[in-house]
BABAVEX-656840 format. One line per 3 residues: number of its first residue (from 1); their letters; for each residue x, y, z of C-alpha. Coordinates in Angstrom, 1 decimal. Each point is the difference from the previous one (the first is absolute). Layout:
REM residues N
NUM	a	X:Y:Z | ...
REM end
This chain:
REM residues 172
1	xxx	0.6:16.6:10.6 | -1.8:-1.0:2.8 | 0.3:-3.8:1.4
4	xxx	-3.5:-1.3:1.0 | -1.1:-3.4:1.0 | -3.6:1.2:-0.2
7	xxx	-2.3:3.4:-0.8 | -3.4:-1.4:2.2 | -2.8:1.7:-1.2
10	xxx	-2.3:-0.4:3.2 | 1.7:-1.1:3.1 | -2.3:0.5:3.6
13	xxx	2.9:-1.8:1.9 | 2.9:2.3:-0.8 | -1.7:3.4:0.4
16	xxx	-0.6:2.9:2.7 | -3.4:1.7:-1.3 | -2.1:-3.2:-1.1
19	xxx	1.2:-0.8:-3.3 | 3.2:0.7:-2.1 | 1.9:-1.0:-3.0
22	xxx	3.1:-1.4:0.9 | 3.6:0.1:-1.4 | 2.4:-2.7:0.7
25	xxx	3.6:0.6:-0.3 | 2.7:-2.2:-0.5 | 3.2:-0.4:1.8
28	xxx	0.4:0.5:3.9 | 3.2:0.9:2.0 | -1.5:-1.2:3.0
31	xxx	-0.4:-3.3:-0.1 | -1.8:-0.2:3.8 | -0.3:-3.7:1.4
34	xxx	-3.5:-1.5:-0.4 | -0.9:3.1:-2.6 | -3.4:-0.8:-1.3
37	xxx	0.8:0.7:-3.7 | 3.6:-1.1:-0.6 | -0.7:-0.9:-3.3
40	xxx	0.4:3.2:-0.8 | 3.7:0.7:0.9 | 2.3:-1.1:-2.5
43	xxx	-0.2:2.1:-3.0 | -1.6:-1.2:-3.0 | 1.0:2.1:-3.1
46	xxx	-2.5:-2.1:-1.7 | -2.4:2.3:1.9 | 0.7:3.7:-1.3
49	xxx	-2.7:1.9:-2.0 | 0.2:3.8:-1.0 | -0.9:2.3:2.5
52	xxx	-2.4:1.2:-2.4 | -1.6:-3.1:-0.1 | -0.4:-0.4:3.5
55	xxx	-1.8:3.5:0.5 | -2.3:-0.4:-2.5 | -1.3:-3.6:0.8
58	xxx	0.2:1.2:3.8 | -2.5:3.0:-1.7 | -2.3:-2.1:-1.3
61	xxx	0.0:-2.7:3.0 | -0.9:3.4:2.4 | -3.1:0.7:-2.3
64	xxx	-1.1:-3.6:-0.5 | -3.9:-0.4:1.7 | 1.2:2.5:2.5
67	xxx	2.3:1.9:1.5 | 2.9:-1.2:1.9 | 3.4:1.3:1.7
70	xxx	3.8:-1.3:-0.7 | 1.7:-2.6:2.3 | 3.8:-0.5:-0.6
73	xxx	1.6:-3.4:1.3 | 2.0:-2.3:-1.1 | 2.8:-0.9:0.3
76	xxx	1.3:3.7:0.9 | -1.2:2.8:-2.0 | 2.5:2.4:1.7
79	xxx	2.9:-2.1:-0.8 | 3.1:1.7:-1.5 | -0.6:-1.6:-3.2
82	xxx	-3.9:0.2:-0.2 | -0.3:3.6:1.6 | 0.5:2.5:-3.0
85	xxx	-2.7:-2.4:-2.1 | -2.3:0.3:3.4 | 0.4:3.9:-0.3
88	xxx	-0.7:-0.1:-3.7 | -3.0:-2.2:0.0 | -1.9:1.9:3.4
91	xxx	0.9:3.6:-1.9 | -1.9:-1.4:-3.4 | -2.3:-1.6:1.9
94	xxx	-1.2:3.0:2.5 | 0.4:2.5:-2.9 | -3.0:-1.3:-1.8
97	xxx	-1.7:-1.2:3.3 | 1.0:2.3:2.4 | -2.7:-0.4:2.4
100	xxx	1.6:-4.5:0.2 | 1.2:-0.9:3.7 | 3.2:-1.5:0.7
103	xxx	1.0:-3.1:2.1 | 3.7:-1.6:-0.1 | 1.3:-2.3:1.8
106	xxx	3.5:0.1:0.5 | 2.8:-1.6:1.9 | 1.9:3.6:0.5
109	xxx	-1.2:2.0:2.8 | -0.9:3.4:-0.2 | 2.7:1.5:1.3
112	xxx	2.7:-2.0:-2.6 | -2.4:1.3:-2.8 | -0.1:3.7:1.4
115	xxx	3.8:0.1:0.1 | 0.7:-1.8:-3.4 | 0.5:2.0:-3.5
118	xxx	-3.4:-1.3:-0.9 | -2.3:1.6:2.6 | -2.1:1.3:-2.9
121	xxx	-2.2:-3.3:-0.4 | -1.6:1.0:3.8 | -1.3:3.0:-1.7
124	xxx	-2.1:-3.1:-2.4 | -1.0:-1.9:3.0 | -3.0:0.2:2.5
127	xxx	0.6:-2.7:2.3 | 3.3:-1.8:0.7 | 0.2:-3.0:2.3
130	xxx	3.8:-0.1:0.4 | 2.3:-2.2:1.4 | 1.6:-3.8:-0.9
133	xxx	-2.2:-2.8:1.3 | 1.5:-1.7:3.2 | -1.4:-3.3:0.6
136	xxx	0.5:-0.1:3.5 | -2.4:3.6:0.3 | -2.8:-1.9:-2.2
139	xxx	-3.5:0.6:0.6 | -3.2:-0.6:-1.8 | -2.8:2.3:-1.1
142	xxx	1.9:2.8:-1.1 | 0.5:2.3:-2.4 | 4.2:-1.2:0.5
145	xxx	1.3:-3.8:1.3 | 2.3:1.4:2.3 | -0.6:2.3:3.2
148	xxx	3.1:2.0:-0.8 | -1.5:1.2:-3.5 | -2.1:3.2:0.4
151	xxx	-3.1:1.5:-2.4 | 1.4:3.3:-1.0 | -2.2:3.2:-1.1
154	xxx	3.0:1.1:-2.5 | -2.2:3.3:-0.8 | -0.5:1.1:4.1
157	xxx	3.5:-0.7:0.5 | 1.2:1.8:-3.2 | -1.9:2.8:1.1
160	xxx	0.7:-0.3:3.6 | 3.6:-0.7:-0.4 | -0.4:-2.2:2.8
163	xxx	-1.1:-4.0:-0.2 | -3.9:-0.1:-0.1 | -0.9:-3.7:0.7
166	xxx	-3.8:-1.1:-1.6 | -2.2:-2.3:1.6 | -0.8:-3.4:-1.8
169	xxx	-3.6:1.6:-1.2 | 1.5:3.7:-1.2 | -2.5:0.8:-2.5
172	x	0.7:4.1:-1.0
REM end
């Protein structure tokens, strides 16, 4: 059972591509001073729903008026206790809309998810923007808040086996 504060049917500020759904998890490790959404840290068991309930309203919110790709924030999607309802809900998700882009947001970078027994979800994910917010790094107009968080091409880097960083407008 997945823990989400919110399932955002169309959300143009949390997206890569123009518009997205978005999935907000509950719960964050983290905790980073001055984080922007700290409401969503504590864990709220209040706010589990199936897995299968999550994929298929995400389904319908990706066909609504048009289509859209999948954002993942939170809170921290990758967390140890959110990650195997993460992997769950992208694999029923891109198996019945395989052709969906992926955006998450996490405070992990990519080399603590590439080394961790769930490596698997980077294999479900497009672009990552990695890294915990540090308030003294902040910036505006960005894609991240903090200059130490980097836009990932997961994909080039999978293939690559090397870190492929994506510009702010990567389109594909």
């Amino acid at each position: 059972m997945a823990r989400l504060h919110l399932i955002k049917h169309i959300d143009i500020e949390n997206t890569y591509w123009g518009i997205s759904v978005s999935l907000w998890f509950n719960g964050c490790p983290h905790r980073c001073t001055r984080c922007w959404n700290a409401n969503t840290w504590d864990i709220d068991r209040s706010l589990e729903i199936p897995n299968e309930k999550v994929i298929e309203e995400t389904l319908i919110a990706l066909d609504e008026y048009f289509p859209k790709d999948l954002s993942l924030l939170g809170g921290e999607p990758l967390a140890p206790y959110n990650i195997k309802d993460t992997i769950k809900i992208l694999e029923g998700v891109l198996t019945q809309r395989p052709e969906t882009k992926v955006i998450c947001w996490t405070g992990y970078t990519f080399e603590e998810i590439i080394k961790s027994r769930h490596k698997e979800v980077l294999n479900y994910i497009d672009v990552l923007i990695d890294g915990k917010y540090q308030n003294e790094l902040h910036v505006d107009g960005h894609k991240f808040g903090s200059s130490n968080q980097r836009i990932i091409d997961v994909k080039e880097s999978l293939k690559q086996n090397k870190l492929i960083i994506a510009p702010e407008n990567f389109i594909d």
